[in-house]
C-alpha positions as CSV (number, residue, x, y, z in Angstrom):
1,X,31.4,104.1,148.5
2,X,28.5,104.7,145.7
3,X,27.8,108.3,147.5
4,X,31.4,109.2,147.1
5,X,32.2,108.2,143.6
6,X,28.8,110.0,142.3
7,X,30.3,113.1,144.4
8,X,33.6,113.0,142.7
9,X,31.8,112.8,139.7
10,X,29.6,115.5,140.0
11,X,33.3,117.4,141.0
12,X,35.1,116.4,138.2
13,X,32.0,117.3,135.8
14,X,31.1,120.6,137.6
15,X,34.5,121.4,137.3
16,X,34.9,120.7,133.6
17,X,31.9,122.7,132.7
18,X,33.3,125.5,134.7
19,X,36.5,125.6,132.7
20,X,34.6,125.7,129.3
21,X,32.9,128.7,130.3
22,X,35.7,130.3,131.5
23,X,37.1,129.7,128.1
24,X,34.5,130.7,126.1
25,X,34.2,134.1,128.2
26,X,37.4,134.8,127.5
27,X,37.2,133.9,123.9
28,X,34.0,136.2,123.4
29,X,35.7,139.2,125.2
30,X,38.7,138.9,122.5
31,X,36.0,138.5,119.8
32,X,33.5,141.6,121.5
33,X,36.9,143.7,121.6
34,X,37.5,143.5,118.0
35,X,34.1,143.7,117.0
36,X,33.7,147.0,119.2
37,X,37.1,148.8,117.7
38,X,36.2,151.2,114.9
39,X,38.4,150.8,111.9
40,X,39.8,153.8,110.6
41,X,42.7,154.9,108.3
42,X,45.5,157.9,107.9
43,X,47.8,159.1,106.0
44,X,51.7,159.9,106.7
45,X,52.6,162.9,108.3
46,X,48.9,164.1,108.1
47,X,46.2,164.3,111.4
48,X,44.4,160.9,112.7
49,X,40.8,161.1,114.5
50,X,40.3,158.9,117.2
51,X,36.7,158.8,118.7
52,X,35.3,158.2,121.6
53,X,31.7,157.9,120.3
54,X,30.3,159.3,123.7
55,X,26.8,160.1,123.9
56,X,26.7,162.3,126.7
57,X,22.9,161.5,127.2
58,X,23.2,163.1,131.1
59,X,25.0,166.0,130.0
60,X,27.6,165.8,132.4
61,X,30.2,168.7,132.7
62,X,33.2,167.9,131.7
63,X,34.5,169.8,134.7
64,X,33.0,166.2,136.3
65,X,34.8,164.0,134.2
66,X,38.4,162.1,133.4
67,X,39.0,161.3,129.6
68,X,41.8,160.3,128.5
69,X,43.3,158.2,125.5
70,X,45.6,155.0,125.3
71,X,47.9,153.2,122.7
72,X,47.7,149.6,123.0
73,X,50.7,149.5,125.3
74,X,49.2,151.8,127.5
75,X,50.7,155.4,127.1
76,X,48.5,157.9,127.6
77,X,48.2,160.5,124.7
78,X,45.8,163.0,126.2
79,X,44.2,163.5,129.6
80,X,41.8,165.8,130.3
81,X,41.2,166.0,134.4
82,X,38.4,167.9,135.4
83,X,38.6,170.1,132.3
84,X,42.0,170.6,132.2
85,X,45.1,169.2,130.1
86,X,47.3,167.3,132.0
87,X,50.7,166.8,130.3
88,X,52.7,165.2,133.0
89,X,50.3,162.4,132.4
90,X,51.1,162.2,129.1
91,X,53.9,160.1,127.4
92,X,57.1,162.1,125.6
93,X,56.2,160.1,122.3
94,X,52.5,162.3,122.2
95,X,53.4,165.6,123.5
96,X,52.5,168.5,121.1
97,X,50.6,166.1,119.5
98,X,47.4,166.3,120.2
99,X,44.4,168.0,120.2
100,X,41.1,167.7,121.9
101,X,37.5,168.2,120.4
102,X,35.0,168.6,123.0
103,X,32.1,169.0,121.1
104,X,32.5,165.8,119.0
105,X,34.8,163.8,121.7
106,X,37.4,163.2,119.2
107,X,41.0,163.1,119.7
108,X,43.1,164.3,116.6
109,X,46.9,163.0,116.5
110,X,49.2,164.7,114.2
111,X,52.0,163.9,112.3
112,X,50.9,160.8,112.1
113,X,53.9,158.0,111.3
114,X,54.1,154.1,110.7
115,X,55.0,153.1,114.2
116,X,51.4,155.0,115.2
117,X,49.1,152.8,113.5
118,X,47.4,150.1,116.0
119,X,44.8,150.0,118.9
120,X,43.8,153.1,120.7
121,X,41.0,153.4,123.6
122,X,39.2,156.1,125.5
123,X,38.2,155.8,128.7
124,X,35.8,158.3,130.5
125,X,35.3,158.4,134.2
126,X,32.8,160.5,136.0
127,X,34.0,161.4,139.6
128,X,30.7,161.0,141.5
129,X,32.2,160.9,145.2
130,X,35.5,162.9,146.4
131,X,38.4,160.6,146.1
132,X,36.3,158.1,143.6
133,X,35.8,157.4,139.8
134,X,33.2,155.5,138.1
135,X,33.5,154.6,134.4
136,X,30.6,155.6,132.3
137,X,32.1,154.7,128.7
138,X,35.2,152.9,127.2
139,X,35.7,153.0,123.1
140,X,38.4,151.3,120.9
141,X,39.5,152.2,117.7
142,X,42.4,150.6,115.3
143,X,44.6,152.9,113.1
144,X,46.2,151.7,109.9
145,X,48.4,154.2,108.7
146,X,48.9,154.8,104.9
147,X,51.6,156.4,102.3
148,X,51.0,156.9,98.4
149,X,54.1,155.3,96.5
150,X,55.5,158.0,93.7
151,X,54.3,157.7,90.1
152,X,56.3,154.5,88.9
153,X,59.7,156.0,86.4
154,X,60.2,154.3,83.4
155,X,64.6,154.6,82.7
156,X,65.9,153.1,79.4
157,X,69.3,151.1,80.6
158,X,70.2,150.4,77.5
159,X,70.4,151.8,74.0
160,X,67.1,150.7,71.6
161,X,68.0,148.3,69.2
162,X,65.7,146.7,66.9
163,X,67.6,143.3,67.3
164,X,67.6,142.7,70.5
165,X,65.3,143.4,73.7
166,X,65.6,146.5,75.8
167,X,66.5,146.8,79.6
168,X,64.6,148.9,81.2
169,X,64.3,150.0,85.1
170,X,61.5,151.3,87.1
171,X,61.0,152.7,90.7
172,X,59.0,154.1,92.7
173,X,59.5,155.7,96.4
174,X,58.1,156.7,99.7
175,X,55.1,154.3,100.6
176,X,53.2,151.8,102.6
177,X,52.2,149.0,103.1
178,X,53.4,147.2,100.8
179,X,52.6,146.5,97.5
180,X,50.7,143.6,96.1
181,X,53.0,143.6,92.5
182,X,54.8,145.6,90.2
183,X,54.9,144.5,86.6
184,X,55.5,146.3,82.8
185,X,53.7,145.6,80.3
186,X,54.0,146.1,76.3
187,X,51.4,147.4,73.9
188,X,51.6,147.6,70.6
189,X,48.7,147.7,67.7
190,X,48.1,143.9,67.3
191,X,48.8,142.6,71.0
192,X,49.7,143.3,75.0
193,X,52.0,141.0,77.1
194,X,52.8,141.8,80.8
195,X,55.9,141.0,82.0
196,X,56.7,140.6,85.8
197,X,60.0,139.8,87.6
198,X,61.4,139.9,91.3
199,X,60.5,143.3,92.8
200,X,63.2,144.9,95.2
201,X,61.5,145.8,98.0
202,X,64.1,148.6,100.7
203,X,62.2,149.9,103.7
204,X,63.8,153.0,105.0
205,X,64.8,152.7,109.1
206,X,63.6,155.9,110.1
207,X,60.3,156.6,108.8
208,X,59.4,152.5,108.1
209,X,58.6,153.4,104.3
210,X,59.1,151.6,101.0
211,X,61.2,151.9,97.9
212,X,60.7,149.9,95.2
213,X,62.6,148.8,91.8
214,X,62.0,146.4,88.9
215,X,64.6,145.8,86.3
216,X,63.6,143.4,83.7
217,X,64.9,142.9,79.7
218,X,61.9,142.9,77.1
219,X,62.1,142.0,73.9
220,X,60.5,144.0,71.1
221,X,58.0,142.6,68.9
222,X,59.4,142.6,65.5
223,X,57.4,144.2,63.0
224,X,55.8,146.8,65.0
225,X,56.1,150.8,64.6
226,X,54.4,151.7,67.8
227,X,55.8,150.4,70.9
228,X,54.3,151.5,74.6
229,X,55.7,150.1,77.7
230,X,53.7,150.9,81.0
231,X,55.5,150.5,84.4
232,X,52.0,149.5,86.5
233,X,52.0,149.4,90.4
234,X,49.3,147.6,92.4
235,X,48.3,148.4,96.1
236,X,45.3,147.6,98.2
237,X,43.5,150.8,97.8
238,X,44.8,151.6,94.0
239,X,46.8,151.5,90.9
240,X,49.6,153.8,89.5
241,X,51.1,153.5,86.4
242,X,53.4,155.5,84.3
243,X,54.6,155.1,80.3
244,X,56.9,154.8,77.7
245,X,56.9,155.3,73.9
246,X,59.1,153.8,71.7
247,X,58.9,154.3,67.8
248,X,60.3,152.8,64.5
249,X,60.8,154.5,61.4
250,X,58.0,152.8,59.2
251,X,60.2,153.4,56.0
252,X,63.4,151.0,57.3
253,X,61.1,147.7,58.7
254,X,63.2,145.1,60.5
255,X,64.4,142.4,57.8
256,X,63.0,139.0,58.2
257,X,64.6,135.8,58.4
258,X,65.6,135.1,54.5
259,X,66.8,138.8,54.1
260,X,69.5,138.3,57.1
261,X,70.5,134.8,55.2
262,X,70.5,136.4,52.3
263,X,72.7,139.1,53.1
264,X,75.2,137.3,55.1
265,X,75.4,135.1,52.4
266,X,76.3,137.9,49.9
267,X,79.2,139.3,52.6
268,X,80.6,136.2,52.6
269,X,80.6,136.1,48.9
270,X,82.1,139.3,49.0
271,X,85.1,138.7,51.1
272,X,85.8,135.4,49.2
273,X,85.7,137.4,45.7
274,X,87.7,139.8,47.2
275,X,90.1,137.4,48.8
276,X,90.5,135.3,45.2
277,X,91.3,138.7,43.5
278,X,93.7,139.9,46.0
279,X,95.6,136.6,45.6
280,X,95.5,136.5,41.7
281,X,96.9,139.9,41.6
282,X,99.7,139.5,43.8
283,X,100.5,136.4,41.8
284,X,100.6,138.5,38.8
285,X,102.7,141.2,39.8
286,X,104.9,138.8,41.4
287,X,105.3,136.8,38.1
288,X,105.9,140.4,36.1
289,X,108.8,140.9,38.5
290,X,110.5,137.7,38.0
291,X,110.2,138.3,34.1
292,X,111.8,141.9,34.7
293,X,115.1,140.2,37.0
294,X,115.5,137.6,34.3
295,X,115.4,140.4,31.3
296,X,117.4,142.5,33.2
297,X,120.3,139.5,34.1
298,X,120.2,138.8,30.2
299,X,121.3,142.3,28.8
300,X,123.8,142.0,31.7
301,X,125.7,139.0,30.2
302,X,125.3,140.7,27.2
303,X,126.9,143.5,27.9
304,X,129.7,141.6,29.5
305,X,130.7,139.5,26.4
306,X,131.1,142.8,24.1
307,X,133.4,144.3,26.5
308,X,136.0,141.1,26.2
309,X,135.2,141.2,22.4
């Protein structure tokens, strides 16, 4: 009974250490596979270059070899068999896409769009035996793909008043990924206050690439002569920024806060003066004309009496 629990133990142990390497095999191959794929980056609707990084130390003919390339859900972009192209092997997406250099083992994909970034492998093959292949190198690479937004317009939306703030727009168009903020900011000679809001972010469905707009109302520093407002966009890789100039006439300064009391007070002074002499002369003129009815009934009656006499 002793012999067979230690045996079952031994089992269940073995077994348990057999599944934890298992696991951590499989964990390092995911963690060797990223380590191994080359990082590299290109722009929209320019070429890509995916290596192979082959060292052909045996210098093997290429008339002896298989090489093709993969995307991650394994179409085949190129294959080269024996030497020679082979586009029934390749998928519709990557036809006329592709071209081959044999000195450097690099494949170049153009017309590179959004849907193309992601994990690409090489696989060579070296056919030692009639009817058999033997792989002699396998390389990964991962593609990001890139777009540079426009320069960021600046549009007025509203009329400048000194007042009140002004609404302005920006935009920019045509990019990717997207971007980490938009933002304005306003400069003037005594200080510099950025001013962010909710970017709209529209992704076009055919080519996957951003548009972007910010519309935000900024008030003007009172005071100032010399107003710049910069539109500034931020991305991973850089920073565009376009700007605005808005100018006062230095001879015609805002009024402060006394002058506008001061002045409305004087309107309203105004209207009640002119109120108080608008009533004071339609009470004379009305008072002329009751004298005149009265004047005019009393030469009446006159005249009357000397016609009986």
């Amino acid at each position: 009974m002793a012999l067979m629990n230690t045996y079952n133990y031994l089992r269940y142990t073995g077994c348990r250490a057999m599944g934890l390497r298992l696991a951590l095999l499989v964990i390092a191959a995911f963690l060797l596979r990223d380590a191994a794929s080359v990082k590299i980056q290109a722009y929209f609707n320019e070429t890509a270059e995916l290596p192979c990084q082959f060292v052909n130390s045996q210098n093997l003919n290429l008339t002896d070899l298989v090489v093709f390339w993969q995307n991650q859900e394994r179409m085949v972009l190129y294959e080269a068999y024996k030497g020679k192209y082979k586009p029934e092997h390749v998928n519709v997406n990557y036809i006329g896409r592709t071209s081959f250099d044999q000195d450097n083992w690099i494949l170049r994909l153009h017309g590179i769009q959004i849907k193309d970034q992601g994990l690409y492998q090489c696989f060579i093959h070296h056919m030692k035996n009639p009817g058999g292949m033997v792989r002699v190198h396998q390389n990964n690479c991962e593609l990001s793909v890139l777009a540079h937004f426009s320069k960021p317009e600046i549009v007025l939306t509203s009329n400048i008043t000194r007042y009140s703030t002004i609404n302005v727009t920006c935009s920019s168009k045509q990019g990717y990924p997207k971007p980490l903020k938009m933002f304005f900011q306003l400069v003037t000679e005594n200080s510099t206050s950025d001013h962010h809001g909710n970017m709209m972010v529209s992704q076009d469905n055919v080519t996957k690439l951003f548009n972007l707009s910010l519309s935000l109302s900024v008030p003007i520093p009172a005071g100032e002569v010399n107003v710049t407002i910069f539109c500034i966009l931020k991305t991973e890789s850089m920073e565009l920024s376009s700007s605005l100039l808005l100018y006062r006439d230095p001879m015609d300064p805002l009024p402060d806060t006394h002058q506008v009391t001061w002045i409305a007070i004087a309107i309203i002074c105004g209207i009640t003066l002119g109120c108080g002499i608008g009533v004071y002369l339609k009470r004379c003129r009305n008072k002329k004309q009751q004298q005149f009815v009265i004047a005019y009934k009393g030469d009446k009656n006159h005249q009357t009496r000397g016609g009986r006499q």
